[in-house]
C-alpha atoms as an extended CHARMM CRD file, in Angstrom:
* protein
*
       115  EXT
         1         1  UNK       CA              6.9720000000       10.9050000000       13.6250000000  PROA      1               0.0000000000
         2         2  UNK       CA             10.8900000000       10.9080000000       14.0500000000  PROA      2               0.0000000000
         3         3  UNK       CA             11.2680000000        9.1480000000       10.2380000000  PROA      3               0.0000000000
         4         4  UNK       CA              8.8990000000       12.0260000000        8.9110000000  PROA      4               0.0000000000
         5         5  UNK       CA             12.1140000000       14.4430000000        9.9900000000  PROA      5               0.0000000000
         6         6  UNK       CA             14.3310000000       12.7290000000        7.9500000000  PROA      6               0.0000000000
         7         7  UNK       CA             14.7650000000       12.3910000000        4.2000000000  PROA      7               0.0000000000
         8         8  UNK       CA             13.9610000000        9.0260000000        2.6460000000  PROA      8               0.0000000000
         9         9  UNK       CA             16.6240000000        6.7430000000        2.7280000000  PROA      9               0.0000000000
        10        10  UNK       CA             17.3070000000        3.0380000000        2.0330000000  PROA      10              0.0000000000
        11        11  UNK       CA             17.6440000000        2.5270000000        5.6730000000  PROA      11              0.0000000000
        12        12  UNK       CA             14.3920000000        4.1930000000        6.6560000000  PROA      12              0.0000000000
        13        13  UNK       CA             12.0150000000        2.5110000000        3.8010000000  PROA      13              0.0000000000
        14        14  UNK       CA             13.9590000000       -0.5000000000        5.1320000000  PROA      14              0.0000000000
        15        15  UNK       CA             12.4190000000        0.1470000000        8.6190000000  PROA      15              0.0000000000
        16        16  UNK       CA              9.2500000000        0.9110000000        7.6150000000  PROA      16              0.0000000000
        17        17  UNK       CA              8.7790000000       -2.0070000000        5.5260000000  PROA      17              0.0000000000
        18        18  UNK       CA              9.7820000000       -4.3790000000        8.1590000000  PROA      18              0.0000000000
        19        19  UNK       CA              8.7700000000       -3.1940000000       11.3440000000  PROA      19              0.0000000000
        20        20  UNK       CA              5.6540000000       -1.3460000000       10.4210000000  PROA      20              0.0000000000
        21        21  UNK       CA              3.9700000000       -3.1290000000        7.1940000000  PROA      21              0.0000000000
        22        22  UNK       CA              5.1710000000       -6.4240000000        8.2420000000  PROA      22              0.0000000000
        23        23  UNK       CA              3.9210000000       -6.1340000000       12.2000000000  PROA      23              0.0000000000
        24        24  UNK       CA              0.9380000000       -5.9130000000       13.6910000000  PROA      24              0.0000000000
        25        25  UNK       CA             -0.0570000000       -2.9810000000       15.0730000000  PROA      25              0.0000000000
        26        26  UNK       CA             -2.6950000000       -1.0450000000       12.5580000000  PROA      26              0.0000000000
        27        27  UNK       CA             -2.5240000000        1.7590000000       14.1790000000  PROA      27              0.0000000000
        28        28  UNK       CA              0.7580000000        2.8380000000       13.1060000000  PROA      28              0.0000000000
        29        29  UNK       CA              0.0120000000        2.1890000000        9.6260000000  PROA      29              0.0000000000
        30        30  UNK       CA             -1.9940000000        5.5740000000        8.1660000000  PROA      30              0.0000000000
        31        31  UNK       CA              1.6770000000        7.6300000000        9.3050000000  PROA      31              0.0000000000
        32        32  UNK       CA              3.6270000000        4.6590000000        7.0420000000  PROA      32              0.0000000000
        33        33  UNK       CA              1.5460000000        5.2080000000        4.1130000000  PROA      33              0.0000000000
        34        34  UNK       CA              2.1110000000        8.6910000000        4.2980000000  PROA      34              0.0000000000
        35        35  UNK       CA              6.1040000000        8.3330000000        4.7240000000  PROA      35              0.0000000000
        36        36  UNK       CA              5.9230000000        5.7760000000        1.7100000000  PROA      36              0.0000000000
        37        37  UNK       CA              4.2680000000        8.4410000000       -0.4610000000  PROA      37              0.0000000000
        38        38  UNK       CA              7.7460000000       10.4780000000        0.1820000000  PROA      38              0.0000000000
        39        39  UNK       CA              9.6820000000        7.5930000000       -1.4890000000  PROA      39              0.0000000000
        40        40  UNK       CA             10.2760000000        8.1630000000       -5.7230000000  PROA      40              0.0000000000
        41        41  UNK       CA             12.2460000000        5.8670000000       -6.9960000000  PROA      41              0.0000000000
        42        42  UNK       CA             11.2860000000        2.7910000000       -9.1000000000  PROA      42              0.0000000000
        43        43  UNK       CA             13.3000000000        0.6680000000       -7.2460000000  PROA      43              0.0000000000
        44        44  UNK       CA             11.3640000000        1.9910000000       -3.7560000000  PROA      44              0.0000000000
        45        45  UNK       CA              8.0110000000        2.0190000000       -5.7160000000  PROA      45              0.0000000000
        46        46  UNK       CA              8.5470000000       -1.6220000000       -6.6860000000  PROA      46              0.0000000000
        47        47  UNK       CA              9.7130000000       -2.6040000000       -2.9170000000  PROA      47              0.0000000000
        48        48  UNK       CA              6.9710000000       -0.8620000000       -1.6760000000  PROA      48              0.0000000000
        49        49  UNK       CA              4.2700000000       -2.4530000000       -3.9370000000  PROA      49              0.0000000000
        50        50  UNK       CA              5.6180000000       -6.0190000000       -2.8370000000  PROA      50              0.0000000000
        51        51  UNK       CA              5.2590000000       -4.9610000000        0.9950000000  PROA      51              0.0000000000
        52        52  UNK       CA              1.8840000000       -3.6120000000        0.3280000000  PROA      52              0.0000000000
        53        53  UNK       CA              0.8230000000       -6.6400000000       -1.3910000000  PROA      53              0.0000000000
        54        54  UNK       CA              2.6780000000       -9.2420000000        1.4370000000  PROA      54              0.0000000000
        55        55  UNK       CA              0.6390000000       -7.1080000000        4.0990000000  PROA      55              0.0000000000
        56        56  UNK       CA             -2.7660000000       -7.1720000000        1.9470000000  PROA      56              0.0000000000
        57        57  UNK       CA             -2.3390000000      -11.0950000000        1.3920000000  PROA      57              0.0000000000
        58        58  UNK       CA             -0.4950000000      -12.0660000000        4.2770000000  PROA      58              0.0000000000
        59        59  UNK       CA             -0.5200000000       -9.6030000000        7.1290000000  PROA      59              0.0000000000
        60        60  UNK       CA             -2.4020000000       -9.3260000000       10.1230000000  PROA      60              0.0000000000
        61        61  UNK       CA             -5.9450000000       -8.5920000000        9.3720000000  PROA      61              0.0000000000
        62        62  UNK       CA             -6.0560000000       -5.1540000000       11.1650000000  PROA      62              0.0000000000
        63        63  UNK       CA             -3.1010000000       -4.4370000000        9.1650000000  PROA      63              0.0000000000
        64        64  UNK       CA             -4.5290000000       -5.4370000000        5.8980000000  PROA      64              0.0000000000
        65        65  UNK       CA             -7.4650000000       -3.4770000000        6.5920000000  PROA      65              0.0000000000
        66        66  UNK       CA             -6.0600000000       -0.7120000000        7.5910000000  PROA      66              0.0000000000
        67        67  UNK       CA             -3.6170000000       -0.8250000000        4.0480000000  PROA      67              0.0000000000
        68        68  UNK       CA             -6.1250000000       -1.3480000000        2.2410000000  PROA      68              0.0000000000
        69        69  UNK       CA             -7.6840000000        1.7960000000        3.3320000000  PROA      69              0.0000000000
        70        70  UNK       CA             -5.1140000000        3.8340000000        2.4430000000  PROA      70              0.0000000000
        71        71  UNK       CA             -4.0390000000        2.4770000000       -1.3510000000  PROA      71              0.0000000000
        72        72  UNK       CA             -5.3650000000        5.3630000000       -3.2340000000  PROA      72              0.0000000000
        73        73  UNK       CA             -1.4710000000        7.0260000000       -3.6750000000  PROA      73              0.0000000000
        74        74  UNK       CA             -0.4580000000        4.0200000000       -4.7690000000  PROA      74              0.0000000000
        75        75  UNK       CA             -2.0730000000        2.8700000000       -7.2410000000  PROA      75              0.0000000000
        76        76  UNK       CA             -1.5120000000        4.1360000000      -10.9640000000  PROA      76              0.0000000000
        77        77  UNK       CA             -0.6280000000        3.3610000000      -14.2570000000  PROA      77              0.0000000000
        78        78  UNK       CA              2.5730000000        1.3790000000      -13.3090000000  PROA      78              0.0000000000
        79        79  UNK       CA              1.1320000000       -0.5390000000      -10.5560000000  PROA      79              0.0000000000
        80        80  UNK       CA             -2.5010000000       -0.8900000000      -11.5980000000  PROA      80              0.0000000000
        81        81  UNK       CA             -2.6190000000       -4.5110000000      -13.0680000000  PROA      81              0.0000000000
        82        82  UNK       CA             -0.0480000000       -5.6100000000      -10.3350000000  PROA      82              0.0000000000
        83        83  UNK       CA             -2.5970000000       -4.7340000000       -7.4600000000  PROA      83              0.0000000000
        84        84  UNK       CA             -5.2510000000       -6.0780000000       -9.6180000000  PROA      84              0.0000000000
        85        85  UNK       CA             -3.5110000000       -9.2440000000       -9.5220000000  PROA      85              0.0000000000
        86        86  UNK       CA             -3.5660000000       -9.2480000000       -5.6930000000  PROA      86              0.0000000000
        87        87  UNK       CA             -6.9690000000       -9.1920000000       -5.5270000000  PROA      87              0.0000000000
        88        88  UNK       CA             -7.5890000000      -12.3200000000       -6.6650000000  PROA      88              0.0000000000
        89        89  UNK       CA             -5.3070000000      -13.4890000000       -3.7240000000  PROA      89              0.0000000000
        90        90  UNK       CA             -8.0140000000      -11.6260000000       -1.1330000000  PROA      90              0.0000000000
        91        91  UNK       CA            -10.7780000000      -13.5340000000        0.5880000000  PROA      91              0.0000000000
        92        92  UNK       CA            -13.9410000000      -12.8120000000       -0.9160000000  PROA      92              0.0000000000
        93        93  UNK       CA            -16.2050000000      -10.5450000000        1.0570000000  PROA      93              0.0000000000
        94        94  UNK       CA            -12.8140000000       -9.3580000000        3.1210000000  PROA      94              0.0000000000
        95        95  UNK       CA            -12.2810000000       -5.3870000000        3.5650000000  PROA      95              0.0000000000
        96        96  UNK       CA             -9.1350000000       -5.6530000000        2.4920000000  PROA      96              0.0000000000
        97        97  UNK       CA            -11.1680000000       -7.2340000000       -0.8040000000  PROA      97              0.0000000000
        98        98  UNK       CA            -13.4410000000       -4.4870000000       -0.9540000000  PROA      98              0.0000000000
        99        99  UNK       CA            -11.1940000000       -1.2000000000       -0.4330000000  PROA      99              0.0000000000
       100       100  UNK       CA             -9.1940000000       -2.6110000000       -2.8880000000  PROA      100             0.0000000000
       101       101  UNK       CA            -11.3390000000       -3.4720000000       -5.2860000000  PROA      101             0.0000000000
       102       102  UNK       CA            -12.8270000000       -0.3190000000       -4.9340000000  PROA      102             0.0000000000
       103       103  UNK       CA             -9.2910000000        2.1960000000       -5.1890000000  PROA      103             0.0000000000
       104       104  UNK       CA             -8.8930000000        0.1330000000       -8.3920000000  PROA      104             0.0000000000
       105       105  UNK       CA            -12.2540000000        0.8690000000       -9.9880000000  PROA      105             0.0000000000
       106       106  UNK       CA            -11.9760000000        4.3880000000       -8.9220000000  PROA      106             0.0000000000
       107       107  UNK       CA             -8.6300000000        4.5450000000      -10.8280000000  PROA      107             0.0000000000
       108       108  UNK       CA             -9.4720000000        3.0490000000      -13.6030000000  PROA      108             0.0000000000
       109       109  UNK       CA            -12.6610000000        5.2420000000      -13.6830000000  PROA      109             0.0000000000
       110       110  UNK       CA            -10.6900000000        8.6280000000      -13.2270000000  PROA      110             0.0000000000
       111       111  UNK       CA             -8.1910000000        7.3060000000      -16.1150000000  PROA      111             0.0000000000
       112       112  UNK       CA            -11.1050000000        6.4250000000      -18.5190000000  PROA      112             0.0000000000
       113       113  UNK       CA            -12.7400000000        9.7610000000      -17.8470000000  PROA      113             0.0000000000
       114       114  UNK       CA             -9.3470000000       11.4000000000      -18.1450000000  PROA      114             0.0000000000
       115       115  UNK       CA             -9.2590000000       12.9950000000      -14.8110000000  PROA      115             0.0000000000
């Protein structure tokens, strides 16, 4: 909760990134994808979908699982095919698999449908 009272910074997304995408405790994760959504940039979004992807492909499995349950914000036009990518990288059958496959047909649903 204390980097929620501050304004995004380099040095915050920084901490997030590292200490909270990159460890292992899932429980912290929901508050980090909210923070993340604060964060506007190009440069952020790009840094952002890298961490996201490192802790989909790479991270602990609670972690993973728990990301993968909260994509939805971050997926869009910009970042669709990148995350699309990733899933190929996902075990088959995995959660992490499955939530993401899932926020990306939902997307790409909504955007056909043109809501």
């Amino acid at each position: 909760d204390l980097v929620s009272t501050q304004r995004p910074s380099a040095d915050n997304l920084e901490a997030i990134l590292a200490n909270v995408l990159a460890g292992y405790d899932s429980e912290l994760i929901e508050h980090a994808m909210l923070e993340l959504e604060r964060y506007e940039s190009r440069a952020d979004h790009d840094k952002i979908d890298q961490a996201l992807a490192q802790a989909l492909t790479t991270g602990a499995p609670f972690v993973a699982r728990e990301v993968s349950e909260h994509l939805t914000p971050f997926v869009n036009e910009r970042s669709f095919l990148f995350f699309q990518d990733v899933v190929a990288h996902l075990p088959t059958q995995s959660a992490s698999r499955i939530n993401l496959e899932t926020c990306l047909s939902d997307f790409q649903r909504k955007r056909t449908s043109g809501g």
